[in-house]
C-alpha positions in Angstrom: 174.9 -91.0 38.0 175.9 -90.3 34.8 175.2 -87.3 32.6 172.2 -88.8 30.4 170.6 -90.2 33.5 170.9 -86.5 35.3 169.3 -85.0 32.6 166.6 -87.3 32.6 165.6 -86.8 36.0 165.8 -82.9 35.8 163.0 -83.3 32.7 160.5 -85.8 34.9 160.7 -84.0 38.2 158.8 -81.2 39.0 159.4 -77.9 41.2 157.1 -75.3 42.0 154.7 -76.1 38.8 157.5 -76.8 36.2 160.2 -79.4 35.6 163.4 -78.8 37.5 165.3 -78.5 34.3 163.5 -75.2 33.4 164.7 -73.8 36.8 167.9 -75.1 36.6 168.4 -73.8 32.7 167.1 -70.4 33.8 169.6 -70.0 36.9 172.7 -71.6 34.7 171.5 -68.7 32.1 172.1 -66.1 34.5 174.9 -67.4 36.4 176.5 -67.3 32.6 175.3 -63.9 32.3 176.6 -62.4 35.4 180.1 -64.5 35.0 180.0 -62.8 31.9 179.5 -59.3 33.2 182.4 -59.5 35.9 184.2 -62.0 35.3 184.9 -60.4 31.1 183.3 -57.2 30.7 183.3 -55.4 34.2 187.0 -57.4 35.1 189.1 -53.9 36.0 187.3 -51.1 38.1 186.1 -48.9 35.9 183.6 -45.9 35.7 180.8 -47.3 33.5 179.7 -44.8 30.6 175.9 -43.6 30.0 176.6 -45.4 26.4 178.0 -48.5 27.8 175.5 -49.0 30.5 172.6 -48.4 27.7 174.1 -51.1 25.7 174.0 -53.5 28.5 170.5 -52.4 29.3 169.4 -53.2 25.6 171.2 -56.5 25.6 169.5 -57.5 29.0 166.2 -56.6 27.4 166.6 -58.2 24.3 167.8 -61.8 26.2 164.7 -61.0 28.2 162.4 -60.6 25.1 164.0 -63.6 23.5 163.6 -65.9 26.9 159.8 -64.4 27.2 158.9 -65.7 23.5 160.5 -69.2 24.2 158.2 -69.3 27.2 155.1 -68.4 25.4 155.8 -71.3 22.8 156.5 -73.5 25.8 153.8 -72.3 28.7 151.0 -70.9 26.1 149.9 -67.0 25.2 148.5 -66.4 28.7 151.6 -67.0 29.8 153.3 -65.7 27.5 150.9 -62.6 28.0 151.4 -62.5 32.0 155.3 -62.8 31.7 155.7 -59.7 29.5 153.1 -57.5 32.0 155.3 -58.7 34.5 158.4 -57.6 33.1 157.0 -54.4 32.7 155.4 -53.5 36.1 158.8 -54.9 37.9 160.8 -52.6 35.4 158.4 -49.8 36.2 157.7 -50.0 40.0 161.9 -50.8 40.4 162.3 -47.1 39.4 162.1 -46.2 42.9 164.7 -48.6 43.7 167.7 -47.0 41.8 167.0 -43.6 43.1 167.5 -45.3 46.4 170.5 -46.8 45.3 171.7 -43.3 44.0 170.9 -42.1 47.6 172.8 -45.1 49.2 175.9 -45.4 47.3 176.6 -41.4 47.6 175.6 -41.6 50.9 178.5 -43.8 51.7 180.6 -41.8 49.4 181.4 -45.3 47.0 183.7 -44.2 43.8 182.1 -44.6 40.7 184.6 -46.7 39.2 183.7 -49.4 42.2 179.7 -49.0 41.9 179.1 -51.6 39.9 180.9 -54.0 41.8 178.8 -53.1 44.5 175.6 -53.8 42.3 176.9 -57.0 40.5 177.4 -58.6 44.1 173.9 -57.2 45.1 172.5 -58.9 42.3 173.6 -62.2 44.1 171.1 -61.8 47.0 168.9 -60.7 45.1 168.3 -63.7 43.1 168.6 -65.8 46.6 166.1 -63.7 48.5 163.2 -63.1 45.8 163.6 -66.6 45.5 162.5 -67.6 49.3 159.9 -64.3 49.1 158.5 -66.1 45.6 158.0 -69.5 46.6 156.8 -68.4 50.6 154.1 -66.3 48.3 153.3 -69.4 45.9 152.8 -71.6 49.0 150.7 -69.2 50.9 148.6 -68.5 47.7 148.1 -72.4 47.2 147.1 -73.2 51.1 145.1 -70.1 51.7 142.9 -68.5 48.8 142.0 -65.7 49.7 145.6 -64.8 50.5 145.4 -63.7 47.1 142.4 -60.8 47.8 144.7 -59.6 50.5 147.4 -59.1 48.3 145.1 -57.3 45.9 144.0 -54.8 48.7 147.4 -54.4 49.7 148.5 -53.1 46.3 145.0 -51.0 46.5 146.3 -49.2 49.8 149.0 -48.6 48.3 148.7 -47.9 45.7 146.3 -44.8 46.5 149.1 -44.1 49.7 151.8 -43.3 46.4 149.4 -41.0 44.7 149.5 -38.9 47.8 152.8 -39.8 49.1 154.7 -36.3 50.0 157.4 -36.5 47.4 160.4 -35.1 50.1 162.3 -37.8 51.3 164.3 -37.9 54.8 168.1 -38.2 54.9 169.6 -41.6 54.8 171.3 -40.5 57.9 167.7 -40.9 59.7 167.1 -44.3 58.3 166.6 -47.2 61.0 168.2 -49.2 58.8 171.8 -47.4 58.3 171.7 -47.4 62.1 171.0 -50.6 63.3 174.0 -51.8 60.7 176.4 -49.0 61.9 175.8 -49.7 65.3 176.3 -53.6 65.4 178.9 -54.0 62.7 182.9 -52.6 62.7 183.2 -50.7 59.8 185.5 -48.1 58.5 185.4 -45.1 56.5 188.1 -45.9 54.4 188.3 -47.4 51.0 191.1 -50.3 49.7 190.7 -50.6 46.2 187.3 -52.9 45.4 187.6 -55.0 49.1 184.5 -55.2 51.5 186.7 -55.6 54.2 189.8 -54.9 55.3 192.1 -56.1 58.3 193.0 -53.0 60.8 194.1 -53.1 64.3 191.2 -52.7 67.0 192.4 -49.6 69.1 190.8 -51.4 72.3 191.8 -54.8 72.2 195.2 -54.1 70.2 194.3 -57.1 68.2 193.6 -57.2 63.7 189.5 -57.8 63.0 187.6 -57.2 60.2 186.3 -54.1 59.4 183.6 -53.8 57.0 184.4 -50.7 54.2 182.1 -48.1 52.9 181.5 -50.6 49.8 180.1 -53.5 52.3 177.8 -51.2 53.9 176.1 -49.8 50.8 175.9 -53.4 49.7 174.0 -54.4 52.9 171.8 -51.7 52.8 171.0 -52.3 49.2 170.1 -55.9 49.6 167.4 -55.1 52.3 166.0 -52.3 50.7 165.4 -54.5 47.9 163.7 -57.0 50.1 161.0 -53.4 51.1 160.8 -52.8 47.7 159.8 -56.0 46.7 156.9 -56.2 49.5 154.9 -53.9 46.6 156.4 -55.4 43.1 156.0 -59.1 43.9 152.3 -59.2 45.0 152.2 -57.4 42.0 153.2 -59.6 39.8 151.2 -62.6 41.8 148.2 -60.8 41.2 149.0 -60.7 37.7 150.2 -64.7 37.7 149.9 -67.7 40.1 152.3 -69.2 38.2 156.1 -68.7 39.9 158.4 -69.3 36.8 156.5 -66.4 35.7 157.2 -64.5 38.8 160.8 -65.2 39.1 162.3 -64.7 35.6 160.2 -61.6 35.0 161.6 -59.9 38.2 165.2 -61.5 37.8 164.7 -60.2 34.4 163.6 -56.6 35.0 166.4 -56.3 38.1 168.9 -57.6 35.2 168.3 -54.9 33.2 167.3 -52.1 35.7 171.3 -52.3 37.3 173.0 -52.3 34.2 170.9 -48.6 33.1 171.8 -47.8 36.3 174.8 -45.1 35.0 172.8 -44.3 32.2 169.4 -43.5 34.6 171.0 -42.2 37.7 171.6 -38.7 36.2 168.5 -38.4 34.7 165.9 -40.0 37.1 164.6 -36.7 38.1 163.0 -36.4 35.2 160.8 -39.3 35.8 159.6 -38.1 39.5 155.7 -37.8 38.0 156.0 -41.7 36.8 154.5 -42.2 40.3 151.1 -41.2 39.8 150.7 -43.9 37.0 152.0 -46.5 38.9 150.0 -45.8 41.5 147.0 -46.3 39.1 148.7 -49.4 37.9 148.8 -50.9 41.1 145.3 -50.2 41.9 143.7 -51.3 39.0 145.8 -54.4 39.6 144.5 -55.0 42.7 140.8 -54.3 41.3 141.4 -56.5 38.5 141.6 -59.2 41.0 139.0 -58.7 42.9 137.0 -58.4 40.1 138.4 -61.7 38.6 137.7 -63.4 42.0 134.0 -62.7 42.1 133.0 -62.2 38.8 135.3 -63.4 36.1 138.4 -63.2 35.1 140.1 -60.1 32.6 142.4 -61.5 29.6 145.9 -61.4 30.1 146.5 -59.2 26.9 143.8 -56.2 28.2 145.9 -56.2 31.4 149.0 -55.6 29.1 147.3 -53.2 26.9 146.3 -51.3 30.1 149.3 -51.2 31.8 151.5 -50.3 28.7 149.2 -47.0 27.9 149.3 -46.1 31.8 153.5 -46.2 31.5 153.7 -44.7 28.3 151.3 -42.3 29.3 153.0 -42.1 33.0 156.7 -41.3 31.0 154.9 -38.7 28.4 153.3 -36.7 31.2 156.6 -36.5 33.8 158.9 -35.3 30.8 156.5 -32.6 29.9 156.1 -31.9 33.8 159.6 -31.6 34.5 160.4 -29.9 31.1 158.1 -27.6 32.2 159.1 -27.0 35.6 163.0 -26.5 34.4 162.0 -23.7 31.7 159.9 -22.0 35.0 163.7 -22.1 37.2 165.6 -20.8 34.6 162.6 -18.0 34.0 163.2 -17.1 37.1 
């Protein structure tokens, strides 16, 4: 087959609701991206600046702006519309996520200068496994519709559950999840350079296995943390668009974005601890919007946006003052 005749048959055939050369474009885009990142940028081990991770951050969300205009002038304006909402509630309710990642990587005591290694590579499951958690939603929502209203009470629950969630949180050391993984894999406490594993002698059987380093084991824990995080964000987005193009490049998107600011956000992210009341009433008035739509009729995309922008900017306004506040009070004291 030659090249003319591939092309073709990417344009006429059709996955998930668009032509498989949209998909195929999108993941060559970010495969360039992420080449990009390592394999030119990000080639030595280095510590990533505040600055430099900002700039990174503002280039993501720029390619991210740019791709979201092509696809309104491809899809329509309520697509259009319902890609940018997206991109904002993924961006917003991923917050969480790089305090966890914070948590994780000092946990397993991972040197700056090899943290974004760790990320870059976790940013390759990620696309694989948001991928099978998309389309297993887009199938369920197309054979079953009301799965839909059950997604919409689930953000509901939870989203009430986060405006009283008690804000301490337990050490990683108790997590179910660090002790499954360090009871059923060899792994060492020692680091060799940028490597995820490392050949040592077994002091049992005398013979040279595989041990996983401190940078595996973050990784791991990473990737399935993401896959809990994203039991909230991507009904989310679902309830906001059936439509899975929309749902996969706004959260491969947002993720984009939210690892590079990761240097720049990880010192500051207490600052942002009050962000969860608003997104708590984002989710819920996703979920009601929803409902509503599903027995009455259905709110336009760009009153959803208009909603859920004044709830973050609000939501950011009000946890700067709070914290501001609260750090004046400690050094009152």
């Amino acid at each position: 087959m030659n090249i003319a005749s591939l092309i073709e048959t990417l344009t006429t055939s059709h996955f998930m609701g668009q032509s498989a050369m949209m998909w195929v474009g999108f993941v060559a885009i970010v495969v360039l991206l992420l080449a990009i990142d390592l394999g030119l940028l990000n080639r030595k081990d280095q510590i990533i600046s505040a600055k430099k991770s900002l700039i990174f951050a503002g280039g993501y969300a720029v390619l991210a702006c740019l791709f979201g205009v092509w696809l309104w002038g491809q899809m329509g304006e309520d697509h259009g519309v319902d890609y940018f909402t997206a991109y904002l509630i993924e961006i917003s309710l991923s917050l969480d996520n790089l305090f966890v990642m914070s948590v994780v990587l000092s946990y397993f005591a991972v040197p700056r200068n090899y943290q974004h290694r760790v990320l870059f590579w976790g940013i390759i499951g990620v696309l694989v496994m948001r991928a099978l958690m998309i389309g297993f939603g887009s199938i369920l929502i197309e054979t079953f519709d009301w799965m839909l209203l059950v997604f919409a009470g689930f953000l509901v629950i939870t989203g009430i559950k986060m405006l009283f969630m008690d804000d301490e949180e337990d050490g990683l050391e108790n997590s179910g999840l660090v002790k499954f993984f360090m009871k059923h894999l060899r792994f060492t406490k020692e680091i060799d350079g940028h490597r995820f594993f490392i050949q040592r002698i077994n002091p049992t059987t005398q013979k040279m296995v595989s041990y996983a380093t401190p940078l595996f084991m973050a990784l791991i824990c990473i990737e399935f943390l993401d896959v809990l995080f994203a039991l909230d964000s991507v009904p989310a987005v679902f309830a906001i668009t059936h439509e899975p193009f929309v749902v996969y490049t706004s959260n491969i998107f947002a993720i984009l974005g939210l690892r590079s600011m990761y240097f720049a956000m990880s010192a500051v992210l207490e600052r942002f601890k009050y962000m969860k009341y608003a997104l708590s009433i984002i989710l819920v008035f996703i979920g009601l919007k929803v409902i509503y739509g599903h027995f009455f009729e259905k709110i336009p995309p760009f009153y959803s946006l208009a909603i859920t922008v004044t709830l973050l900017v609000s939501g950011v306004v009000f946890s700067l003052i709070k914290t501001k506040a609260e750090e004046k009070a400690g050094k009152a004291e």
